[in-house]
NUMI-900703 format. One record per atom (N, C-alpha, C): residue in one letter; y, x negated, z negated; atom name. Coordinates in steps of 0.1 Angstrom, whole numbers, plus 5000, padded with zeros to 4 digits. Each point is the difference from the previous one (the first is absolute). Layout:
<recs>
REC   type      y      x      z   atom
REC      A      Y      X      Z     CA
...
</recs>
This chain:
<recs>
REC   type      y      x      z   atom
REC      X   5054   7002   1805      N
REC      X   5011   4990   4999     CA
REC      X   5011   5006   4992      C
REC      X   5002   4994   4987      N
REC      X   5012   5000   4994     CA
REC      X   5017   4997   5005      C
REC      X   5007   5009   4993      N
REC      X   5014   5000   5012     CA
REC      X   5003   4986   4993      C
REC      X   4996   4994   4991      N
REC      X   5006   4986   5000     CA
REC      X   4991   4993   5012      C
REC      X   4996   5000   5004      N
REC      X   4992   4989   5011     CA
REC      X   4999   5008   5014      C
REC      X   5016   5010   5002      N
REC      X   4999   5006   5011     CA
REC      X   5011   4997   5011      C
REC      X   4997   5000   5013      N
REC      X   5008   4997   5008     CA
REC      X   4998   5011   5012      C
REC      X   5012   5006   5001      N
REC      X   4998   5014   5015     CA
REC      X   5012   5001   5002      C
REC      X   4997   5006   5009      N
REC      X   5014   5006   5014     CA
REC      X   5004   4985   5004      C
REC      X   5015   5000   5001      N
REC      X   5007   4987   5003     CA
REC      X   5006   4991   4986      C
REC      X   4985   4998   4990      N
REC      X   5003   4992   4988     CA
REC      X   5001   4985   5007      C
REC      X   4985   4999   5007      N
REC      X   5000   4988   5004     CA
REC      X   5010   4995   5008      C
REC      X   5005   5005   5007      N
REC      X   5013   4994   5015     CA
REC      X   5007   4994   4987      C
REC      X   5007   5011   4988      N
REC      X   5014   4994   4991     CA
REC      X   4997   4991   4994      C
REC      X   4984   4996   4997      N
REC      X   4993   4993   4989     CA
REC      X   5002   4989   5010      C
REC      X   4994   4996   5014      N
REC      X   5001   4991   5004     CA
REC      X   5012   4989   5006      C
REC      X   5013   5014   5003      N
REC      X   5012   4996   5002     CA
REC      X   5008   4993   4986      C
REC      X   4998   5010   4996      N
REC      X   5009   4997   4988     CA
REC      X   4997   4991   4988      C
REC      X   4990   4996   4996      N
REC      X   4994   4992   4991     CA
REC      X   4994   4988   5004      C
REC      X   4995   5000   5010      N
REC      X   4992   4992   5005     CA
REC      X   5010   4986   5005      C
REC      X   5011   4995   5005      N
REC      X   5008   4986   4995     CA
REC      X   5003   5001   4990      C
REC      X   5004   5008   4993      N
REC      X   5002   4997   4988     CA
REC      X   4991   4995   4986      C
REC      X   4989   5007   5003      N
REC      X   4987   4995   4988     CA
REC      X   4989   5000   5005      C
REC      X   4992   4999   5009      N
REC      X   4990   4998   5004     CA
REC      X   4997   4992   5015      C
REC      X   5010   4998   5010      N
REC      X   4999   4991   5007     CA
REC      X   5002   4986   4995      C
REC      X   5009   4996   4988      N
REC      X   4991   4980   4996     CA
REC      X   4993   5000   4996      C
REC      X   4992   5012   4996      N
REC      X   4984   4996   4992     CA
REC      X   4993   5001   5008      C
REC      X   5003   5005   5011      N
REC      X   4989   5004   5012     CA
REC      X   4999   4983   5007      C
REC      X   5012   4995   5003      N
REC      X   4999   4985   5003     CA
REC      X   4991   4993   4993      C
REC      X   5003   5004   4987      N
REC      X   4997   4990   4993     CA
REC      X   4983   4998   4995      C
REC      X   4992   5013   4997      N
REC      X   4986   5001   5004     CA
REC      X   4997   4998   5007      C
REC      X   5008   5005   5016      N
REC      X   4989   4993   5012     CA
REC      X   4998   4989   5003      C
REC      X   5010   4989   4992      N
REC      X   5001   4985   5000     CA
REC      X   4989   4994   4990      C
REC      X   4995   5008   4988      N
REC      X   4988   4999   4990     CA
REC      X   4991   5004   5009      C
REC      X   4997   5006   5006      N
REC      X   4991   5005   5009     CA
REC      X   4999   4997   5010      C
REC      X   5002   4990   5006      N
REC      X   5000   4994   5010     CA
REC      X   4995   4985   5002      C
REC      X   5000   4995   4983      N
REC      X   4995   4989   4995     CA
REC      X   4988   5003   4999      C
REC      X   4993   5010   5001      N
REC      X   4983   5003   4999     CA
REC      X   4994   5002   5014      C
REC      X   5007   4997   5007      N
REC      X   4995   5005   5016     CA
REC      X   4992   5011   4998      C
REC      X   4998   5008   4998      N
REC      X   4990   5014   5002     CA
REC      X   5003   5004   5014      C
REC      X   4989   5004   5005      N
REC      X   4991   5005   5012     CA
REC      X   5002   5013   4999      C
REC      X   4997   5004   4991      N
REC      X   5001   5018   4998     CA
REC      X   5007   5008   4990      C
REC      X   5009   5004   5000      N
REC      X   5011   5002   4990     CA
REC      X   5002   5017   4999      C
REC      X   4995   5002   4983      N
REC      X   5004   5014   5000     CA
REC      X   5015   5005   4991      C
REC      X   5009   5007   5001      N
REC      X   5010   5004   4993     CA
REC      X   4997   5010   4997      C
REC      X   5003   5003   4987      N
REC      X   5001   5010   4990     CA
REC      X   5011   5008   4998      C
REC      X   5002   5014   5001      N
REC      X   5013   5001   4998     CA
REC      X   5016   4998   5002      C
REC      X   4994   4996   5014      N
REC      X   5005   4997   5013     CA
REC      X   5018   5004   5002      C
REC      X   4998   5014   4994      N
REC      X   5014   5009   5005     CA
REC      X   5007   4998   5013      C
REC      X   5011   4998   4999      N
REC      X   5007   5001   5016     CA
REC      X   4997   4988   5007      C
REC      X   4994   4989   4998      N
REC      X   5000   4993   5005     CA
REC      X   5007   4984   4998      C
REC      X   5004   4999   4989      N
REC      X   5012   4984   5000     CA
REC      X   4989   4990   5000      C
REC      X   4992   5003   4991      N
REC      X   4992   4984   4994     CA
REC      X   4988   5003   5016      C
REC      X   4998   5009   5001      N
REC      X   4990   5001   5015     CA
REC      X   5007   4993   5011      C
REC      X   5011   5001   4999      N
REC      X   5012   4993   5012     CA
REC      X   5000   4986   5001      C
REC      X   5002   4996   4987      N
REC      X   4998   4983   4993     CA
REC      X   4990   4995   5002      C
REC      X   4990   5009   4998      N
REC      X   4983   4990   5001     CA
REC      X   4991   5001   5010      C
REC      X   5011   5009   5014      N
REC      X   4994   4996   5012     CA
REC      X   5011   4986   5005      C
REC      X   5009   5003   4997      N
REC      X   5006   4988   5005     CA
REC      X   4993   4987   4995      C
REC      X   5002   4996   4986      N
REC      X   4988   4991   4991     CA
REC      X   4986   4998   5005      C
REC      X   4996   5009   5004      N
REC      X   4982   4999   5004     CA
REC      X   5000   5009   5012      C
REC      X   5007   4991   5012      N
REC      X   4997   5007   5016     CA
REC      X   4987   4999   5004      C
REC      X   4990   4994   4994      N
REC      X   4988   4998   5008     CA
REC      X   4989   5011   4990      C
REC      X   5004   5004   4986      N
REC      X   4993   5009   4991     CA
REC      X   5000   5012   5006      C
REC      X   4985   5007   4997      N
REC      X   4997   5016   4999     CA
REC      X   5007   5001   4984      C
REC      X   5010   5014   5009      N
REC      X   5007   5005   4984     CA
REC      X   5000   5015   5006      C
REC      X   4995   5007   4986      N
REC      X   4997   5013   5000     CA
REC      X   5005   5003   4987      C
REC      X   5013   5012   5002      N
REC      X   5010   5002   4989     CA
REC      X   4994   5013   5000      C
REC      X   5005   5007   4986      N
REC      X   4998   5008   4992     CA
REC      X   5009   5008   4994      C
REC      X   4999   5011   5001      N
REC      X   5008   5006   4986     CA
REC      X   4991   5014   4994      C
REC      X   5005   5006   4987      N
REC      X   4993   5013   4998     CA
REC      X   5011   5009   5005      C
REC      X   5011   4999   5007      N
REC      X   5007   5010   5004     CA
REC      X   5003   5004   5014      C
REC      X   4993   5013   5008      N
REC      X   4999   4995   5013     CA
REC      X   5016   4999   5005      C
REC      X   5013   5007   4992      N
REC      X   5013   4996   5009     CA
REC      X   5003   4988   4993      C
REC      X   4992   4991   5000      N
REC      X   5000   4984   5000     CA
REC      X   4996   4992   5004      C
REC      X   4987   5006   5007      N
REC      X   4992   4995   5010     CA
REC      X   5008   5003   5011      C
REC      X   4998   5014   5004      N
REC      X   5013   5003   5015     CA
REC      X   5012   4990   5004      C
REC      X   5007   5002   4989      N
REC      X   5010   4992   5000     CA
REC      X   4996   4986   5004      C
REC      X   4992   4995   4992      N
REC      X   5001   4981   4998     CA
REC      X   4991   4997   5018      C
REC      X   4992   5012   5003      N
REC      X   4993   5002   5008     CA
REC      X   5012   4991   5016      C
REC      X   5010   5009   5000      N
REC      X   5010   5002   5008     CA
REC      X   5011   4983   5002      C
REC      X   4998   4998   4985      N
REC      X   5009   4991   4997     CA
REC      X   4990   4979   5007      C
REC      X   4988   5005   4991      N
REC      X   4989   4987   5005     CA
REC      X   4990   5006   5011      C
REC      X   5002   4995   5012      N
REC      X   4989   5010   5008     CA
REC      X   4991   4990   5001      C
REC      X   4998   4987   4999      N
REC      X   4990   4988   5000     CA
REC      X   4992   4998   4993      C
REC      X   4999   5010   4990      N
REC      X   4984   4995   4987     CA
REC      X   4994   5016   5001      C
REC      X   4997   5001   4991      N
REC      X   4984   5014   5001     CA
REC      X   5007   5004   4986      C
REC      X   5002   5016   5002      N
REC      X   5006   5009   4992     CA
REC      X   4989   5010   4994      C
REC      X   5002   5001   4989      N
REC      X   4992   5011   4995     CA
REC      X   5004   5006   4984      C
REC      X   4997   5011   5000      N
REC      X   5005   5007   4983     CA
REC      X   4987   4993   4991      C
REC      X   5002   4999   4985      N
REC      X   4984   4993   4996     CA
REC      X   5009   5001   4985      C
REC      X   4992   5003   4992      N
REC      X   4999   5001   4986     CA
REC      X   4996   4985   4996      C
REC      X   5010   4997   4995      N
REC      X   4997   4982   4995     CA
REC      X   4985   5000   4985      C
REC      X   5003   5015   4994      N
REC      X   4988   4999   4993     CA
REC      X   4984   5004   5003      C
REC      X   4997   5004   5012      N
REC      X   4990   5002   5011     CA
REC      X   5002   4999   5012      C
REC      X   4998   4983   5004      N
REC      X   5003   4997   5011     CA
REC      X   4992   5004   5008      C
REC      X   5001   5004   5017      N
REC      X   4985   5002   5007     CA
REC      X   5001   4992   5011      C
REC      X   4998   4987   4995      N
REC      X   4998   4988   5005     CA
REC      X   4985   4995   4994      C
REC      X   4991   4993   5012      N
REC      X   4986   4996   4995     CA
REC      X   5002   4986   4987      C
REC      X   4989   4996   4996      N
REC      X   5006   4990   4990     CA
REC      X   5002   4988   5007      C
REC      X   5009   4986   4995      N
REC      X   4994   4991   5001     CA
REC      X   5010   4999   5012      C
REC      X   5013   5009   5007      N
REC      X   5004   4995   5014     CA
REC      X   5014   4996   5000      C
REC      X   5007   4994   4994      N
REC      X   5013   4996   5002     CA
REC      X   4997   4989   4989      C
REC      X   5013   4990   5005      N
REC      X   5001   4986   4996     CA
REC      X   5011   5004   4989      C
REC      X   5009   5009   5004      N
REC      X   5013   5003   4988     CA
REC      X   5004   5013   4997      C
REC      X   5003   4996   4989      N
REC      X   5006   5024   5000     CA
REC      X   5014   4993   4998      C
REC      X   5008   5007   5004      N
REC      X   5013   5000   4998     CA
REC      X   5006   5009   4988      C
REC      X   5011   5005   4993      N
REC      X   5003   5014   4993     CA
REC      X   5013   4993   4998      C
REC      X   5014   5004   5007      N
REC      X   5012   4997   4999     CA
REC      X   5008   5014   4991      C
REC      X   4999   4998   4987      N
REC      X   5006   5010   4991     CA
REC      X   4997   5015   5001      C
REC      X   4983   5000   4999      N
REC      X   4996   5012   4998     CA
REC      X   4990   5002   4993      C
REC      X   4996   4989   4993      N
REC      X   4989   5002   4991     CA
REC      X   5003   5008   4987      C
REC      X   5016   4997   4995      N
REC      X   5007   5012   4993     CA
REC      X   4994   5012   4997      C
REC      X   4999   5002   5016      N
REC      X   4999   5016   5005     CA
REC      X   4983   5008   4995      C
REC      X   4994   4986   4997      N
REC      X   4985   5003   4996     CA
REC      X   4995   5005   4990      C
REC      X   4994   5017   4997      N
REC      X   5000   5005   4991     CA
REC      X   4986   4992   4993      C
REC      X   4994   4995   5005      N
REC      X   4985   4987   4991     CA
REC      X   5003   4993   5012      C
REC      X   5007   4988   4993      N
REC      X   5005   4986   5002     CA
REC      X   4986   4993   5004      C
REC      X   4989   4996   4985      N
REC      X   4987   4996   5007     CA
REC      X   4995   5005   5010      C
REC      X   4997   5013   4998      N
REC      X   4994   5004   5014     CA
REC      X   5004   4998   5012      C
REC      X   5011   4996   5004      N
REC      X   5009   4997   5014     CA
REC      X   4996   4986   4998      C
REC      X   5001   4989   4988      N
REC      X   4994   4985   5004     CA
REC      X   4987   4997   5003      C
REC      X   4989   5013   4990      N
REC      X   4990   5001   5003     CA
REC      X   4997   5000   5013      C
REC      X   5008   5010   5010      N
REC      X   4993   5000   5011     CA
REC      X   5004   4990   5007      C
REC      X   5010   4990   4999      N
REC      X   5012   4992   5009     CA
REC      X   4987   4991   4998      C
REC      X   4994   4996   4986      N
REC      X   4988   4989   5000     CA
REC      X   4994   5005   5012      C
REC      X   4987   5013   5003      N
REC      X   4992   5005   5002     CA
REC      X   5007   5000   5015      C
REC      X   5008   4998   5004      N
REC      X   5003   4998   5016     CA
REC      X   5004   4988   5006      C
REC      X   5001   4985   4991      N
REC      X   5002   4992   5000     CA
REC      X   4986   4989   5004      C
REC      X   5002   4993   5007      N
REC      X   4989   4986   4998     CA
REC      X   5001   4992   4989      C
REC      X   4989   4999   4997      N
REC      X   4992   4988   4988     CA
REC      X   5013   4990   5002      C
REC      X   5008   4997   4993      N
REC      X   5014   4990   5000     CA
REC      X   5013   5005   5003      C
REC      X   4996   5014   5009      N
REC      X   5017   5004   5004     CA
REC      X   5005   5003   4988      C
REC      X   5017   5004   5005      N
REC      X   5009   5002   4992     CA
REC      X   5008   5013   5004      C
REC      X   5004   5007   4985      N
REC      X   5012   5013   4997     CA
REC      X   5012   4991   4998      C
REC      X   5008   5003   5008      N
REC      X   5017   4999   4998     CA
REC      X   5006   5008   4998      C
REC      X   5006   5002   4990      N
REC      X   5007   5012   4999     CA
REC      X   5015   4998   4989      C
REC      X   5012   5009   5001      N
REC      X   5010   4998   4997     CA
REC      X   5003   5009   4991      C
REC      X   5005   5000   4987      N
REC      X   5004   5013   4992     CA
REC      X   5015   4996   4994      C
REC      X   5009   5011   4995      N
REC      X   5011   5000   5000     CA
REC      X   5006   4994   4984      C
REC      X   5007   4988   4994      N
REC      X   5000   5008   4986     CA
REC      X   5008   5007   4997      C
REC      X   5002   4996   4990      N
REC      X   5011   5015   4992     CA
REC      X   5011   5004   5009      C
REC      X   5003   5010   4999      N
REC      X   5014   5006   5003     CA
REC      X   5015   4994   5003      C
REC      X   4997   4993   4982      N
REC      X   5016   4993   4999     CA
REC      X   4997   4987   5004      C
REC      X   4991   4993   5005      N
REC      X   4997   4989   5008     CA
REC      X   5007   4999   5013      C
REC      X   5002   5009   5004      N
REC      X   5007   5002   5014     CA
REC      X   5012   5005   5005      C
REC      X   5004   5000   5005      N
REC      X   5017   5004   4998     CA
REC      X   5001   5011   5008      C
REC      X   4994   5006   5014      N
REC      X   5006   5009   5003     CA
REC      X   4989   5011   4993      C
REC      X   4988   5001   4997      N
REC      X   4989   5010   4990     CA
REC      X   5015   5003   4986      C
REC      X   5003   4985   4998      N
REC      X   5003   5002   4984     CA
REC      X   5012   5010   5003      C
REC      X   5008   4999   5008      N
REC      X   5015   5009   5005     CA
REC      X   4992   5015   5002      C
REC      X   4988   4996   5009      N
REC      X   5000   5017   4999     CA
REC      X   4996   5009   4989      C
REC      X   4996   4990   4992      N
REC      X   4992   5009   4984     CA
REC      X   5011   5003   4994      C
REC      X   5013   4989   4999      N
REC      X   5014   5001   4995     CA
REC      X   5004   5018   5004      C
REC      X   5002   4991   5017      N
REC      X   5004   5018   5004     CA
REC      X   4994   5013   4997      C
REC      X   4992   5000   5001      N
REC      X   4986   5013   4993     CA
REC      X   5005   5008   4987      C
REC      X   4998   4985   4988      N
REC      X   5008   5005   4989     CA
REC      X   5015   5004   5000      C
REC      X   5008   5000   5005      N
REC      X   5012   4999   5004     CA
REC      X   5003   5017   5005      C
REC      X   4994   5001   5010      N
REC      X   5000   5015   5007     CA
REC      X   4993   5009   4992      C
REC      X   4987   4995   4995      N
REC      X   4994   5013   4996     CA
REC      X   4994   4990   4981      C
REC      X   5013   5000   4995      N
REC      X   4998   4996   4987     CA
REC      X   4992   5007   4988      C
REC      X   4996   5019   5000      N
REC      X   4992   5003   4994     CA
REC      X   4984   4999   5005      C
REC      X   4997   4995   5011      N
REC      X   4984   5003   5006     CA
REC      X   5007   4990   5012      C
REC      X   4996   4985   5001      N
REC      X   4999   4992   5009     CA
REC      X   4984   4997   5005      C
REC      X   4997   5004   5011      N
REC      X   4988   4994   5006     CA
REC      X   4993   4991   4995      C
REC      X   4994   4995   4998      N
REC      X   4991   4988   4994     CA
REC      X   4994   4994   5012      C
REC      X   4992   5004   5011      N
REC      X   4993   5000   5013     CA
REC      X   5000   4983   5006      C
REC      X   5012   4993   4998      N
REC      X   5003   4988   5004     CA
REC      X   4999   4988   4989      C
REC      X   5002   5003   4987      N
REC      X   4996   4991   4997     CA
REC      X   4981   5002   4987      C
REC      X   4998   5013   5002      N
REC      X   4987   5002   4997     CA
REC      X   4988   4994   5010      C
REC      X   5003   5005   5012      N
REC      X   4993   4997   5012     CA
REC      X   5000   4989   5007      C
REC      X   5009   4999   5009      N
REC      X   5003   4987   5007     CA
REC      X   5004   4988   4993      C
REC      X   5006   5004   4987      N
REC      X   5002   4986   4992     CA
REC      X   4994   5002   4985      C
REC      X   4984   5008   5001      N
REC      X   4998   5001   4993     CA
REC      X   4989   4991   4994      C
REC      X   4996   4991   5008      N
REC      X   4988   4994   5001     CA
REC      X   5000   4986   5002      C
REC      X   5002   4988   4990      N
REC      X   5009   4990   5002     CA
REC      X   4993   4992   4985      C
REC      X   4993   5000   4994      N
REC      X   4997   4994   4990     CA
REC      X   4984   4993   5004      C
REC      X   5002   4985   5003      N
REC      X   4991   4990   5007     CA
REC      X   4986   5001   4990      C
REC      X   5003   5001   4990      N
REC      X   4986   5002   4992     CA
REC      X   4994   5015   5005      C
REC      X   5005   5013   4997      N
REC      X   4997   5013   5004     CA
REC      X   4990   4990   5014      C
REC      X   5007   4998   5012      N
REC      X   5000   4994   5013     CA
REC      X   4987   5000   5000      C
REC      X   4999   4986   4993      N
REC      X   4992   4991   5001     CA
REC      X   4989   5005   4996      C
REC      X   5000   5007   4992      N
REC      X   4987   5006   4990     CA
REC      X   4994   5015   5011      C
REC      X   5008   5004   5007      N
REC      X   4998   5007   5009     CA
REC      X   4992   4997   5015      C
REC      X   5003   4986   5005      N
REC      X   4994   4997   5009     CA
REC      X   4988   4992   4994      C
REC      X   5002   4995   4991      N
REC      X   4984   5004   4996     CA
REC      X   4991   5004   4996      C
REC      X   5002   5013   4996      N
REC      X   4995   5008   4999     CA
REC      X   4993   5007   5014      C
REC      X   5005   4991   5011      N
REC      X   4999   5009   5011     CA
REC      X   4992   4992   5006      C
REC      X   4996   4986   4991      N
REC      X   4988   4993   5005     CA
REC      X   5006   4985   5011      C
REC      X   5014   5002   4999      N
REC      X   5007   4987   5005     CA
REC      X   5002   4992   4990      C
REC      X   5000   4988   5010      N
REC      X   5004   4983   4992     CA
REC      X   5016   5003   5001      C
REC      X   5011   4996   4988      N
REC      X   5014   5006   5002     CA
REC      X   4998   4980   5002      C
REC      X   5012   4994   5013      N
REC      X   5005   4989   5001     CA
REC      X   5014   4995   4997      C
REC      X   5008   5009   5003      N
REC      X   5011   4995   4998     CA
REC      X   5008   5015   4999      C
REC      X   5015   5000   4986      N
REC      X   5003   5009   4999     CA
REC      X   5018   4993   5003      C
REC      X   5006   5003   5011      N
REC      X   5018   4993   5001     CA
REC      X   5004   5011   4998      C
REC      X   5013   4996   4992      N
REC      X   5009   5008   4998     CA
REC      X   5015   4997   5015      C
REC      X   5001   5009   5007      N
REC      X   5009   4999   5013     CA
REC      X   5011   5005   4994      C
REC      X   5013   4995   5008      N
REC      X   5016   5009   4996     CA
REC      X   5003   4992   5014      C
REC      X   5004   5010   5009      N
REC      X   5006   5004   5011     CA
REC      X   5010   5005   5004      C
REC      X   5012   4997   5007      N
REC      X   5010   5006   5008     CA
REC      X   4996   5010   5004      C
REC      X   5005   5015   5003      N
REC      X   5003   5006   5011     CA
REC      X   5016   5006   5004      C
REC      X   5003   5008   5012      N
REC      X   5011   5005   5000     CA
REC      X   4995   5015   5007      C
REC      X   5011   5009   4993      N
REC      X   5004   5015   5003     CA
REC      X   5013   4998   5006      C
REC      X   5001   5008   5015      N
REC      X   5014   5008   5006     CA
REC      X   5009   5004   4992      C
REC      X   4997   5005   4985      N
REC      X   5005   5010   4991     CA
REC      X   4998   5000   4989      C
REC      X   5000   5001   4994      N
REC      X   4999   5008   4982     CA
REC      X   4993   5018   5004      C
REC      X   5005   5005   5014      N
REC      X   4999   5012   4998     CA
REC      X   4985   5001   5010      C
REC      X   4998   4995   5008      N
REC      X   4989   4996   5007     CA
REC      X   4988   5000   4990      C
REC      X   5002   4991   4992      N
REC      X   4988   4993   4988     CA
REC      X   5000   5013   4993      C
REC      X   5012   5009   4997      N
REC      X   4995   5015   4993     CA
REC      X   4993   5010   5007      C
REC      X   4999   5001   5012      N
REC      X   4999   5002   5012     CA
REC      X   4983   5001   4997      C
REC      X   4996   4988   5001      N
REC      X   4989   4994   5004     CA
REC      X   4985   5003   4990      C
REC      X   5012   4998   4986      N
REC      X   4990   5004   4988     CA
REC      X   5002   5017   4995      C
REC      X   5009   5006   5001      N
REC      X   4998   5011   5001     CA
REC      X   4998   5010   5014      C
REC      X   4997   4996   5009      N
REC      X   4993   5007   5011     CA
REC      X   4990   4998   5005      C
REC      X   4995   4985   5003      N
REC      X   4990   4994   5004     CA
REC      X   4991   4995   4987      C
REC      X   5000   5003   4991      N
REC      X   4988   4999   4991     CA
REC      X   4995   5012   4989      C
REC      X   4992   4999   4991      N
REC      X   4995   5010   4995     CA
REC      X   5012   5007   4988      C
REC      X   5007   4990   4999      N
REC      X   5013   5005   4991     CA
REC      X   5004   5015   5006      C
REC      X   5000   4999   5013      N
REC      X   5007   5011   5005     CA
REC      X   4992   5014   4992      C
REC      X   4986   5003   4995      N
REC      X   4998   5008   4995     CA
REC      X   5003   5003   4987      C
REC      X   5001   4992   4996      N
REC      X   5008   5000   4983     CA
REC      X   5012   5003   5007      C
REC      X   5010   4997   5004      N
REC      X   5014   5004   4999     CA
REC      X   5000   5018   5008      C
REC      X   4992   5000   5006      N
REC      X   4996   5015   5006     CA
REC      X   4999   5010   4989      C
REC      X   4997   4993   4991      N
REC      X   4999   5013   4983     CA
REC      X   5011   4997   4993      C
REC      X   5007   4995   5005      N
REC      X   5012   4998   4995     CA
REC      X   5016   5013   5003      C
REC      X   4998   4998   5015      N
REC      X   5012   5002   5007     CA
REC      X   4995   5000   5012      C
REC      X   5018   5003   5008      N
REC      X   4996   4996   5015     CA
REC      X   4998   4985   5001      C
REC      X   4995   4997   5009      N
REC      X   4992   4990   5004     CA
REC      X   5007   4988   5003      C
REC      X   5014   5006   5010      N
REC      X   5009   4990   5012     CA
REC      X   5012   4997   4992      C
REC      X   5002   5016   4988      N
REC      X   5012   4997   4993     CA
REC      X   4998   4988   4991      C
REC      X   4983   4998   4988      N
REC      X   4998   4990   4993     CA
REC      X   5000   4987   5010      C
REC      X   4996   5001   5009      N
REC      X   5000   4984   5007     CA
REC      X   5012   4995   5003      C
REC      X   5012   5009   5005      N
REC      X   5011   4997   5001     CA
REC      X   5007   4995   4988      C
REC      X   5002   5009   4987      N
REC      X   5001   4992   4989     CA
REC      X   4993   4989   4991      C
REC      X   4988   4996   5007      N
REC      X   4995   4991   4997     CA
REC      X   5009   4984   5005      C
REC      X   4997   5005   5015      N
REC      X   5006   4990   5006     CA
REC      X   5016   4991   4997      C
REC      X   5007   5012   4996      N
REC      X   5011   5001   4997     CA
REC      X   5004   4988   4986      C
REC      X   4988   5005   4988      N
REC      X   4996   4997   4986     CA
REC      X   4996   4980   5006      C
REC      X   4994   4998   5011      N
REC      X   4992   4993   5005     CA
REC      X   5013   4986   5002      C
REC      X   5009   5004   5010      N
REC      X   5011   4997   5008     CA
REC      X   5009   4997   4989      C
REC      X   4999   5003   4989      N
REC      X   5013   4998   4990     CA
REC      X   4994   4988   4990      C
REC      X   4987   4998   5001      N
REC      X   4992   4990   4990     CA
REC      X   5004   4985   5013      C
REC      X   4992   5007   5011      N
REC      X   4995   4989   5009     CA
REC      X   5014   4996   5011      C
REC      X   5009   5008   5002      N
REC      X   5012   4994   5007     CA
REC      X   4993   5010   5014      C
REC      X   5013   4995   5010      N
REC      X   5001   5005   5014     CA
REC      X   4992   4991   5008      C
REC      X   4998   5002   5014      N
REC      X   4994   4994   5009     CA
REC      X   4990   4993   4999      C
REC      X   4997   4993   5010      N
REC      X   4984   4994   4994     CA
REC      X   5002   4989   4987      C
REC      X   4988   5007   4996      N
REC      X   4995   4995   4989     CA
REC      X   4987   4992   4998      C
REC      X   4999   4986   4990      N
REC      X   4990   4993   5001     CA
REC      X   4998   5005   4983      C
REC      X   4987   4997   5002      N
REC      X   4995   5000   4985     CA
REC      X   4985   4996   5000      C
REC      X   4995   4996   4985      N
REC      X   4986   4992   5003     CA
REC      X   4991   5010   4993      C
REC      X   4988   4995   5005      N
REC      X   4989   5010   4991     CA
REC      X   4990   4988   4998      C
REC      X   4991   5007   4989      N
REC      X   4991   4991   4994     CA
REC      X   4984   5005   5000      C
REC      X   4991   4993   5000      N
REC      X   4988   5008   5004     CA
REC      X   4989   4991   4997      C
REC      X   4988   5003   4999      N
REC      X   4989   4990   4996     CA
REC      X   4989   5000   5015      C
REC      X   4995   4989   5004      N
REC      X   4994   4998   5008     CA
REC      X   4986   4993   4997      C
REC      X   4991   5011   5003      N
REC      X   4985   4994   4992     CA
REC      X   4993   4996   5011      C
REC      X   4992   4990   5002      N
REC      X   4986   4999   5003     CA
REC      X   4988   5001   4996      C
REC      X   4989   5006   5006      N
REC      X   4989   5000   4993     CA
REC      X   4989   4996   5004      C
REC      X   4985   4998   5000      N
REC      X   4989   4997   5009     CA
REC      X   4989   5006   4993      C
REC      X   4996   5006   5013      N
REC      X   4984   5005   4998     CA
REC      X   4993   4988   4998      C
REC      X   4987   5000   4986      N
REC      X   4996   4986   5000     CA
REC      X   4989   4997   5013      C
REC      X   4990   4993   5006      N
REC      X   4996   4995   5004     CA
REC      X   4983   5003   4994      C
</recs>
């Protein structure tokens, strides 16, 4: 596991406090409401992490077997603690060890990013899917699409203007062009159905929270680690963060692509 697709110690707690109203709880609504229009029986999530979109799609599908996932087990522990009502397990999205042919839906709420062979993770999402099910899955676009991502790449350059991180908008908002997408999931042997473009509200406590959140709770934290101290760059991040974005809570939108796909039949 690559430190960009890594989560340990207490990443997940800040990753889920701190980020999670702010950019990933409306999209968690908002999939399990796509997902909820397919009635599935047996529901697997991909990449799972702490839990938000797992949170949403038991509430959305109370009568669904859902069995979440992640490749990181202090994301499994964690999300473990947070959803105690569906089936937890660590699982490599690119070798799933699930038999074929047993879930109605895969889920992947902004982690397919994280997939170093993109086919190979659709490949298998087919290969675990029934003859007609469907992959839902969420990916992020660009950077400056978003307002609080776009503030913290501002801030980044801003603090550390000879050698600014790349980590956030390489990775997480690196993977956002519907053709790449599209040509990806089928390559993985899916029918692509529909590709929406989403832009969403959320809100942060803070400006300093949201620096908080991206530089301790996600993989940035290891890039800034070769940097300096750790608490001192997050603090002036936040600071950098707070002078773009203002005091107190703050709303801002993010934008994101939302694909469907189907195993053919």
């Amino acid at each position: 596991m690559t430190t960009d697709a890594s989560w340990v110690e207490s990443m997940p707690a800040i990753y889920d406090r701190q980020l999670g109203p702010a950019l990933f709880g409306p999209f968690a609504q908002h999939l399990a409401g796509v997902a909820a229009s397919f009635e599935p029986a047996r529901v697997l999530e991909l990449g799972a992490g702490s839990g938000i979109a797992t949170r949403a799609l038991r509430r959305a599908l109370p009568m669904a077997e859902i069995t979440a996932t992640d490749l990181n087990p202090a994301m499994v522990a964690w999300g473990a603690e947070q959803v105690t009502d569906v089936t937890w397990a660590p699982a490599n999205a690119q070798e799933l060890d699930f038999p074929d042919a047993c879930f109605e839906l895969v889920v992947c709420q902004f982690g397919v990013m994280f997939f170093p062979d993109k086919p190979a993770a659709f490949r298998e999402a087919a290969r675990v899917l029934v003859p007609g099910g469907r992959m839902l899955f969420s990916v992020w676009d660009a950077a400056e699409a978003s307002e609080f991502p776009a503030a913290l790449v501002a801030a980044l350059h801003a603090v550390l203007p000879g050698n600014p991180p790349d980590f956030v908008a390489r990775v997480p908002h690196g993977y956002f062009d519907p053709d790449r997408i599209l040509s990806d999931v089928e390559a993985g042997g899916l029918e692509p159905e529909a590709v929406e473009h989403v832009v969403l509200s959320g809100r942060a406590q803070t400006a300093r929270s949201l620096a908080e959140g991206f530089c301790l709770g996600t993989p940035l934290r290891f890039a800034l680690q070769e940097r300096g101290a750790l608490e001192d760059l997050a603090r002036e991040v936040g600071e950098e963060m707070t002078r773009l974005l203002g005091e107190g809570p703050i709303d801002g939108e993010s934008a994101a692509f939302v694909v469907t796909a189907r195993r053919p039949n």
